[in-house]
N, CA and C atoms as a LAMMPS dump frame, in Angstrom:
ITEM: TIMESTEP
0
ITEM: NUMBER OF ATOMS
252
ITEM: BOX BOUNDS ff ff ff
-5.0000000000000000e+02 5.0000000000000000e+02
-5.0000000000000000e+02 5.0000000000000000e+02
-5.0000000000000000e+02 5.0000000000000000e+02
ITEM: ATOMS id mol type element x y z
1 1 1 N -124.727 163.786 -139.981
2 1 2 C -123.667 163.55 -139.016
3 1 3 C -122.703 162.475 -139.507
4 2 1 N -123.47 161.355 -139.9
5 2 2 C -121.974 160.639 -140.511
6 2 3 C -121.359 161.088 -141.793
7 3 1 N -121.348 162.291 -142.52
8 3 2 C -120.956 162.993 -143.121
9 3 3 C -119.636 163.544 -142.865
10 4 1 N -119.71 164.021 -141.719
11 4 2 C -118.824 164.3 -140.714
12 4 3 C -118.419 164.049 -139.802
13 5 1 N -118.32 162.063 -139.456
14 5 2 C -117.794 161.703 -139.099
15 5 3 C -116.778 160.811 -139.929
16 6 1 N -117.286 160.855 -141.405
17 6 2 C -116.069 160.461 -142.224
18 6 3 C -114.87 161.126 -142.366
19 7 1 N -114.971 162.583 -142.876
20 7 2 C -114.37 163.472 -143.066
21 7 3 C -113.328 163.8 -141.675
22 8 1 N -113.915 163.417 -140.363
23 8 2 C -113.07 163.671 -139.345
24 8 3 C -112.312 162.073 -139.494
25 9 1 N -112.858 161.558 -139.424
26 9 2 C -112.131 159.613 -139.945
27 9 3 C -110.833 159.506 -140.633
28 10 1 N -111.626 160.695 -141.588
29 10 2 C -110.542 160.696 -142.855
30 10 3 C -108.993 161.39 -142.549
31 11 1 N -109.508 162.451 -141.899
32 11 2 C -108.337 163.657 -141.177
33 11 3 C -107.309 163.048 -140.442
34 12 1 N -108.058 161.948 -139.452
35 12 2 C -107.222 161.681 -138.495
36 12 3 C -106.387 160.336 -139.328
37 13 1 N -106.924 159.505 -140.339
38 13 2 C -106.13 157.988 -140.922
39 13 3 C -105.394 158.733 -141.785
40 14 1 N -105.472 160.153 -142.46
41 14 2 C -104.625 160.261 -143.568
42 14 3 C -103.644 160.805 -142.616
43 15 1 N -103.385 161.898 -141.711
44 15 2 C -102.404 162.019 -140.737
45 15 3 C -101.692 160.912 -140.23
46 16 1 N -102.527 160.47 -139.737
47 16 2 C -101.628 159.122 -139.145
48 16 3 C -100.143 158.45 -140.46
49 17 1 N -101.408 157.762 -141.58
50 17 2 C -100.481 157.6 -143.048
51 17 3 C -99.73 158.362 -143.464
52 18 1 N -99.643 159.75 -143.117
53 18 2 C -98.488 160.63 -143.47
54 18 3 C -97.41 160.575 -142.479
55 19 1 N -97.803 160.321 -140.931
56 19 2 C -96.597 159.728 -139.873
57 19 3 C -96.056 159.019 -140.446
58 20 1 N -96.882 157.478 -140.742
59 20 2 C -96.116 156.443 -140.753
60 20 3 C -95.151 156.308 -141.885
61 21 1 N -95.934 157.032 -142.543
62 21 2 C -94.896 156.62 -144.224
63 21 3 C -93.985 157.933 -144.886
64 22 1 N -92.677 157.902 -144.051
65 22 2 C -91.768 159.012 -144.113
66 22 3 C -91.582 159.45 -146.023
67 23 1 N -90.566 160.631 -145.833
68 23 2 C -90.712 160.753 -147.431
69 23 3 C -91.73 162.425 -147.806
70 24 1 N -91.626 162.86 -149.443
71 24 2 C -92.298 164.079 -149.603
72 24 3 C -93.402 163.276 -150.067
73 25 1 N -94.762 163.74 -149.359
74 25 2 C -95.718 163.076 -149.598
75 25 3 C -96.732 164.165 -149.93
76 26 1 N -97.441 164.293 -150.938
77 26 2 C -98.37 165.108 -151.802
78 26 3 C -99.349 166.123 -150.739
79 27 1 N -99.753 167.319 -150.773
80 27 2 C -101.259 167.757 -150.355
81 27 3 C -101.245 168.532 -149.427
82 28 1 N -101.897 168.923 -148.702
83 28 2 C -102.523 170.124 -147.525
84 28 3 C -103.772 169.204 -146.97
85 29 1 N -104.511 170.013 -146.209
86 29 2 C -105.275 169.291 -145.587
87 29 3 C -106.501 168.403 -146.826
88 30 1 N -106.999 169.247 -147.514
89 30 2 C -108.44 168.129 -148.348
90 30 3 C -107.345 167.117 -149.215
91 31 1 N -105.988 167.04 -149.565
92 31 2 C -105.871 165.572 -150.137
93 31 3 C -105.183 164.816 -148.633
94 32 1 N -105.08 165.335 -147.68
95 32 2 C -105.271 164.33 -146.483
96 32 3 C -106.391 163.764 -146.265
97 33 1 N -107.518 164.34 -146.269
98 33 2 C -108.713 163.82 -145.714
99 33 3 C -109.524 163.064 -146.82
100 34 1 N -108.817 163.559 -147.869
101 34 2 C -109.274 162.533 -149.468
102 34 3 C -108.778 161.192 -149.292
103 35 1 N -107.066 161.819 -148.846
104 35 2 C -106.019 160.42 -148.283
105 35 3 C -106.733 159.016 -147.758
106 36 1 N -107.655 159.705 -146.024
107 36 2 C -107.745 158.714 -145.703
108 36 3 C -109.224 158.149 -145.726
109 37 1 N -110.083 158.923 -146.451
110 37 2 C -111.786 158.634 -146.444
111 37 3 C -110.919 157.577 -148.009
112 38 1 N -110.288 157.592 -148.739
113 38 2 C -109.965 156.698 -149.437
114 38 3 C -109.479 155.56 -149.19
115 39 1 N -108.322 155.871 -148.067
116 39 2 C -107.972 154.337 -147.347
117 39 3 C -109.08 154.026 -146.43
118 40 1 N -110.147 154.575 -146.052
119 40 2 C -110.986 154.09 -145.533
120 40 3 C -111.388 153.3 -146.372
121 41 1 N -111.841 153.124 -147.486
122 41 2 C -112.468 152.62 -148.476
123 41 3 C -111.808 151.549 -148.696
124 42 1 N -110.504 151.686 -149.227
125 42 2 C -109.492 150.707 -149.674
126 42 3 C -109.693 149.638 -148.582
127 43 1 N -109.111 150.186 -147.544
128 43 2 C -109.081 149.24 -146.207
129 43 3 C -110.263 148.448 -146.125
130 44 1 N -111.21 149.356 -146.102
131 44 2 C -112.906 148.118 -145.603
132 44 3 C -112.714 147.189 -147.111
133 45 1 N -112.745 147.586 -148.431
134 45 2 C -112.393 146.558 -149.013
135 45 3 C -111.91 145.59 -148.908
136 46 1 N -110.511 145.869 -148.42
137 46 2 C -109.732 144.387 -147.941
138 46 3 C -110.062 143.339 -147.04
139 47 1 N -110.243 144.751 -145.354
140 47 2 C -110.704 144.183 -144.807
141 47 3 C -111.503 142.863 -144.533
142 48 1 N -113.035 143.261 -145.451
143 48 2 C -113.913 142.495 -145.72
144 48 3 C -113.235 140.944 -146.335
145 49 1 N -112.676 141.309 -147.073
146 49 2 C -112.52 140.386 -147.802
147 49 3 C -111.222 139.365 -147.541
148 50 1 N -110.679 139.603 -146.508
149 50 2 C -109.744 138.963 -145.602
150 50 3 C -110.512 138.699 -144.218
151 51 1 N -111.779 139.133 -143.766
152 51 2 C -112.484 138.958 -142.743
153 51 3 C -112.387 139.886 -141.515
154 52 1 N -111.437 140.876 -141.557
155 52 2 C -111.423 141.774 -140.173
156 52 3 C -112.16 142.627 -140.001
157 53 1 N -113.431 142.947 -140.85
158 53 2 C -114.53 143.376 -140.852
159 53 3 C -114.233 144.571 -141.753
160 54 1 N -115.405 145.782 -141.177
161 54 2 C -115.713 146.67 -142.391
162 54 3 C -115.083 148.069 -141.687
163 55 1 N -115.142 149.351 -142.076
164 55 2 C -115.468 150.397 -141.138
165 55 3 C -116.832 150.961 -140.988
166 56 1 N -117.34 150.888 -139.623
167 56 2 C -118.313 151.05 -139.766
168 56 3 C -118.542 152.022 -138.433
169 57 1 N -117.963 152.893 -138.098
170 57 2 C -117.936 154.102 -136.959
171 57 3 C -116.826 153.943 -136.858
172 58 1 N -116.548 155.115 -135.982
173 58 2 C -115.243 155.904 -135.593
174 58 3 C -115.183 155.487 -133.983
175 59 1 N -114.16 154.251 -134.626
176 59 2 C -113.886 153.693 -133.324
177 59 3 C -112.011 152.953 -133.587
178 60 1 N -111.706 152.336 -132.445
179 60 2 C -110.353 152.034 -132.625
180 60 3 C -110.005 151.114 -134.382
181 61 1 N -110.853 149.823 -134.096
182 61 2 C -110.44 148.849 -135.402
183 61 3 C -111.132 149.555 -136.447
184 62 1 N -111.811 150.293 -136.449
185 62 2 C -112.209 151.116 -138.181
186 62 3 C -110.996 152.228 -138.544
187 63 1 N -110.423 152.847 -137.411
188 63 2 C -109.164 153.951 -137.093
189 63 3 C -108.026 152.786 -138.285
190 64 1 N -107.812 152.139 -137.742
191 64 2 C -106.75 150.905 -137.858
192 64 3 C -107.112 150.218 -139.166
193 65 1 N -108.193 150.283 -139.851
194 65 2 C -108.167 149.511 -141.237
195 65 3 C -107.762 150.94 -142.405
196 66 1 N -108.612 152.183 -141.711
197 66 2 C -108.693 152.854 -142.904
198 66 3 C -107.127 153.85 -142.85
199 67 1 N -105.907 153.41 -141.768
200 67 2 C -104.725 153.983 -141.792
201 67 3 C -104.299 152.776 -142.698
202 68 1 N -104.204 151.546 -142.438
203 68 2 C -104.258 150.462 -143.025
204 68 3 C -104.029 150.811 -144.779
205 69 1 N -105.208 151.591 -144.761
206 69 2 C -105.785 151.324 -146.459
207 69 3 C -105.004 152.85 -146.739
208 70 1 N -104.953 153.31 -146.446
209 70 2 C -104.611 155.099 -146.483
210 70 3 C -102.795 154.812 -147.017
211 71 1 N -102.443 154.251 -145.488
212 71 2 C -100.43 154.003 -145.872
213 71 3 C -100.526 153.255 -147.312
214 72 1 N -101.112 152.251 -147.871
215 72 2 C -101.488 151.314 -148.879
216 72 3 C -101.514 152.51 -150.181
217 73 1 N -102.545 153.221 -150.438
218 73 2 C -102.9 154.278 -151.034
219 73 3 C -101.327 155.27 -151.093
220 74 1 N -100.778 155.888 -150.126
221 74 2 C -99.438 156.71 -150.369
222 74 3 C -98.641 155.667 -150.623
223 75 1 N -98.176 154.406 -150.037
224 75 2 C -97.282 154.105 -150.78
225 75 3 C -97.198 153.85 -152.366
226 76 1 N -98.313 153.499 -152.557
227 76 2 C -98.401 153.434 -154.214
228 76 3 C -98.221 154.786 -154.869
229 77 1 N -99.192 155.758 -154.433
230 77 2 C -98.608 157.173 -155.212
231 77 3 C -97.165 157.62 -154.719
232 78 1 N -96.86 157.69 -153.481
233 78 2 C -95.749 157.731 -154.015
234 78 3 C -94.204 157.204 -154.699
235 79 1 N -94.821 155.591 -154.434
236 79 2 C -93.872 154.748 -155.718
237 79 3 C -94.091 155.21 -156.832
238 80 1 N -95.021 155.619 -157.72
239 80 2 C -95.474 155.833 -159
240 80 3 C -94.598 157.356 -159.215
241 81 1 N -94.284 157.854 -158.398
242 81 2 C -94.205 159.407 -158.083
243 81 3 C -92.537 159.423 -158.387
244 82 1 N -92.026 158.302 -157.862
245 82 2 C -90.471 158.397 -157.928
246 82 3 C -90.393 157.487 -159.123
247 83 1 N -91.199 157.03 -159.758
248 83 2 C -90.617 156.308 -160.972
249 83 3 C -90.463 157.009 -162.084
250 84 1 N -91.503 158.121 -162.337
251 84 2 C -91.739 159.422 -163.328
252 84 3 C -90.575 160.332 -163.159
């Protein structure tokens, strides 16, 4: 089950990161949900390490780090994307 509660984690922070961060932005649904199970990652990284904790269920402030880490993640690919 938390298998699939990442993967739904992921669906909903990489959507969100594709709202927030206008622009042609890469993928279909699995590099969305790659999108944001990655800014999940990214995010609890930081998180942690700035102190706002980790993600650790699918709840509002884990929603909010791993869009966090996700917008973080597209903006870099797609800066890299317009420099090529």
């Amino acid at each position: 089950m938390r298998f699939v509660s990442w993967i739904v984690l992921g669906l909903v922070a990489g959507i969100l990161a594709k709202v927030i961060m206008p622009g042609r932005d890469p993928g279909g649904l699995i590099v969305t949900i790659l999108l944001g199970v990655g800014g999940a990652l990214v995010g609890g990284y930081i998180g942690t390490r700035l102190g706002f904790g980790t993600v650790s269920g699918f709840d509002l402030r884990s929603l909010a780090i791993s869009v966090g880490g996700a917008v973080l993640l597209l903006y870099r690919l797609l800066k890299r994307k317009r420099a090529v």
